[in-house]
Every structure is written in structure tokens, then in C-alpha cells.
C-alpha positions, 0 to 999 in steps of 0.5 A: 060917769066920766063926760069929756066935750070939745077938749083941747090942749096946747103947750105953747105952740104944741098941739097935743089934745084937739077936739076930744069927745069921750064918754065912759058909761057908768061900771063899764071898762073903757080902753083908751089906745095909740102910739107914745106921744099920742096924748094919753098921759095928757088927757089922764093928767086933765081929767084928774085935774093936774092940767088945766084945758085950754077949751072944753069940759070935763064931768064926773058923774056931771061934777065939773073935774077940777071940784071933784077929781080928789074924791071921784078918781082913785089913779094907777099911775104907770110907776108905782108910787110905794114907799119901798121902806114901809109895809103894805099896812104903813103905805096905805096907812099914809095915803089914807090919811091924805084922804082924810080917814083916821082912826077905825075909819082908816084901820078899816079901809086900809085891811079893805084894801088890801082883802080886795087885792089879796094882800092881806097875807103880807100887811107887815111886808116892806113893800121893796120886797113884794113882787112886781106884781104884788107891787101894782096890786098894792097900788091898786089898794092904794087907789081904793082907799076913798071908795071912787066910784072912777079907777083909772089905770095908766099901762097897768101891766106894763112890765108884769110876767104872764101870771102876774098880768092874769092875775091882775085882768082878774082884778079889774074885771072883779072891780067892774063887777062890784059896779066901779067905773074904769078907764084903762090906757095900754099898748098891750091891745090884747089887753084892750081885747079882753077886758074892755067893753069900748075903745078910743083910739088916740092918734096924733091928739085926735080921736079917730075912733071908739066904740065896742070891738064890734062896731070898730071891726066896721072900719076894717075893710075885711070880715078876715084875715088871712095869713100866709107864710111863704118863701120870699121868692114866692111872694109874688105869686101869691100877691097875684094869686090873691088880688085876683080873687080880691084879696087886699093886702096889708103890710103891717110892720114886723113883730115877729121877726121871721128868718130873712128867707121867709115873709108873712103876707097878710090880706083882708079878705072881702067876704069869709072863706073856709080855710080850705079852699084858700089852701087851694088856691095856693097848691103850686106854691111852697107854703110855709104857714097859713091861717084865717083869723078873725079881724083883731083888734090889731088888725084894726088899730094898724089899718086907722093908724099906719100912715102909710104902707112901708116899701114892701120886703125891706131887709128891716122891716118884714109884714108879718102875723101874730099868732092867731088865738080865740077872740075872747066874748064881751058882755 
């Protein structure tokens, strides 16, 4: 659905895309990934043919982009783009109209549009007065009204509570089944996890990898993860304990935010353990916490993107683990 070759952009002596190969295939969900300032709103902007590239080729369904991004691509953008002192039914009805449609055609499409993202119920509401979710709901109908066969949303639950991003991962997923093509940009990679089929992860403007979860995990030098919670004058011993059973250690900057008493060391281990013998290597050692995760995406992202290991145990930057849940299935 969506071809990128040798794709290259610059602003004036700014390296900011170099050398993008990408393919989405048709009615999958495709998770693009990476730090600000990687170039994911560039390449988002090129595809939708609002820049223009400086080499390469960009194809939608083998159209060049820039003779057919209006009628191939409907877009998310990360901020709601509402007229807040219209209804639902007159924003839409205002956009549907830059596409072309009038009449019945229009009436149709925009009660479509709003029956996908179960909206139907507030077609009269202003749209400053929907939630924030109804509000990315909303811009998702927006985005549907000429029927694209390409979606693409930028950080689409960024900001979202837990219900309403849940409810929105329901709509994609329903968009996907009904043989649309998506292609996501997010910093949540819980997100990526769940709902995409492949990933590209964007580093500096380049590339560095994608594939589906499975062949990314291939990258990671581990088959585990293994955490282990501990006083910070125990770290020592459990670092030695754990290279000499060839544990590798990994230090990833601190989400958590633990007590300044205590540290998370996390490790790699080569081949897969049951938790119970670990737990054993560690008995003369006051341990606060311990866990075996499989390897997450996370794990992934910051062993191809972390530039290089932070001094370990600084008073602001402590390794720590997120809270391990079930690796969810992919089709």
C-alpha cells in the first residue's frame, strides 16, 4: 500500500531523514517509533505530500504521493484540527465539503462517520464541549470521510486517560478489520505492542530497524529480562553474582522513580531460566523485588537507541524496571 525508497530530506545544512526504505503492506497496522526530534512528523509531512523530498520515491498503492495523497490518505494529526463552535454534524459537514462531497453523498457519509466512531449520539453537540476523547474520535471521522484506503495517525492517545485510549485502540483495530491500511507514530510502545503488526524504529533520521515484534526481539542480546530490586548497598553483589552466571546488565534510564535507598538492576539473560532458580542465586542477599519478563519492546528500543550506559547509580538517573505485564498476541 504505502512504498518509501531511498528517502532523503534536508533543511539547508540539516540532515533530518537519510536513506528511508519503508513498506506498509496493505490492511496491516504499522508502528513508526523514536525519540523527538527523530523525524517522524517529517516523514509524515512527505508522505502526505505537504514537503517535498530532496531524493527518493514515495508510492500509494504504486501512485506517486504527491498525485494522489488528498484522495489516498486521510490524517490524525497529534492536535485536534475542530472547530470548537461547531457540532460534530457541521465540522464534518465542513470538511466533507473540501473533499468534494454535497448533497445526499455528504449527509451520507458524514452519519457514516460518525456511526464508526460512535458518535452518532452527539451529531448536535459543539465540539468544545466533547471529551477528549470524543474529541480524537471525532478527528478520526474527520479523517474517513473520502473513504482512504491509507490512515495515518500522529501520537493518537497522546493525552487520553486509560479508558478513553482503550476505547480508541478498539477503533483502530475495528479500521484494520474492515481492510483499511494504517500507519501510527507513538511514544507510548505499549501501544506499538499491542496494536501494530511491524515497527520502524527512527533514530537520528535513519532507519535502524523494523520488522514484527518477533524478528526485533532478535536484536536483543537476551531471550529474558531479569529484574531485580535490591538496596543500593547490595548492588555490588548481585552485579557480580549475576556476571558470573553470564548475566549481561543493562542500564536504562529511570521511569519509576524508586526511593534513593533502593535501585533496579535489570539483565539479559542468555538462555531462559525458571524464576526459581534465580531466586536462589541471590539468598544471602536482601532482595526487595524480583521478576522474569520476556523481552518487551522497550527492552528493545533502548538497547538499539540509548547511545551509550549512563555512570551507573547517579543520584538523578537510577536503572530501574517497568512493571512487567502478559506480551499481548499478534495476528
Amino acid at each position: 500500500m504505502l512504498e518509501i525508497h531511498n528517502l532523503h530530506k534536508s533543511f539547508a545544512d540539516r540532515r533530518v531523514l537519510w536513506d528511508i526504505n519503508l513498506r506498509v503492506r496493505r490492511g496491516e497496522i504499522y508502528g513508526l517509533i523514536g525519540a523527538n526530534g527523530a523525524g517522524k512528523t517529517t516523514l509524515i509531512n512527505l508522505i502526505c505530500n505537504l514537503l517535498t523530498p530532496d531524493r527518493g520515491s514515495i508510492l500509494i498503492d504504486g501512485q506517486l504521493a504527491r498525485r494522489c495523497a488528498k484522495a489516498m490518505i486521510g490524517i490524525v494529526p497529534q492536535e485536534n484540527l475542530l472547530y470548537g463552535g461547531l457540532t460534530c454534524g457541521e465540522n464534518l459537514s465542513f470538511f466533507a465539503c473540501l473533499y468534494g462531497l454535497q448533497g445526499e453523498l455528504c449527509q451520507k457519509r458524514v452519519y457514516q462517520c460518525l456511526q464508526a466512531v460512535s458518535l452518532v449520539d452527539r451529531v448536535n453537540c459543539l465540539a468544545m464541549n466533547l471529551s477528549g476523547g470524543q474529541q480524537r474520535r471525532l478527528s478520526m471521522a474527520l479523517a474517513l470521510l473520502h473513504d482512504p484506503p491509507l490512515i495515518i495517525l500522529d501520537e493518537p492517545t497522546t493525552g487520553l486517560d486509560i479508558e478513553a485510549r482503550f476505547e480508541l485502540w478498539e477503533l483502530i483495530q475495528l479500521l484494520r478489520e474492515q481492510g483499511k491500511t494504517l500507519l501510527i507514530t507513538t511514544h507510548l510502545l505499549e501501544e506499538a505492542e499491542r496494536l501494530c503488526d511491524r515497527v520502524g524504529i527512527l533514530k537520528q533520521g535513519q532507519m535502524i530497524a523494523q520488522g514484527t515484534l518477533s524478528e526485533l526481539a532478535q536484536l536483543f542480546h537476551g531471550c529474558q529480562v531479569l529484574s531485580v530490586q535490591v538496596h543500593t548497598k547490595d548492588v555490588p553483589a548481585v552485579l557480580t553474582i549475576g556476571e558470573s552466571h553470564g548475566f549481561q546488565y543493562r542500564h536504562y534510564p529511570s521511569r519509576l522513580g524508586l526511593a534513593s535507598q533502593e535501585t533496579c538492576l535489570l539483565f539479559a539473560l542468555p538462555q531462559p531460566h525458571h524464576l526459581g532458580e534465580i531466586v536462589h542465586l541471590f539468598q544471602d542477599i536482601e532482595i526487595r523485588a524480583i521478576s522474569l519478563q520476556p523481552v518487551r519492546l522497550e527492552h528493545i528500543y533502548l538497547e538499539l537507541c540509548q547511545n551509550s550506559p549512563a555512570p551507573l547509580l547517579t543520584p538523578d538517573r537510577q536503572p530501574t524496571a517497568t512493571h512487567p505485564h502478559d506480551r499481548p498476541k499478534h495476528q
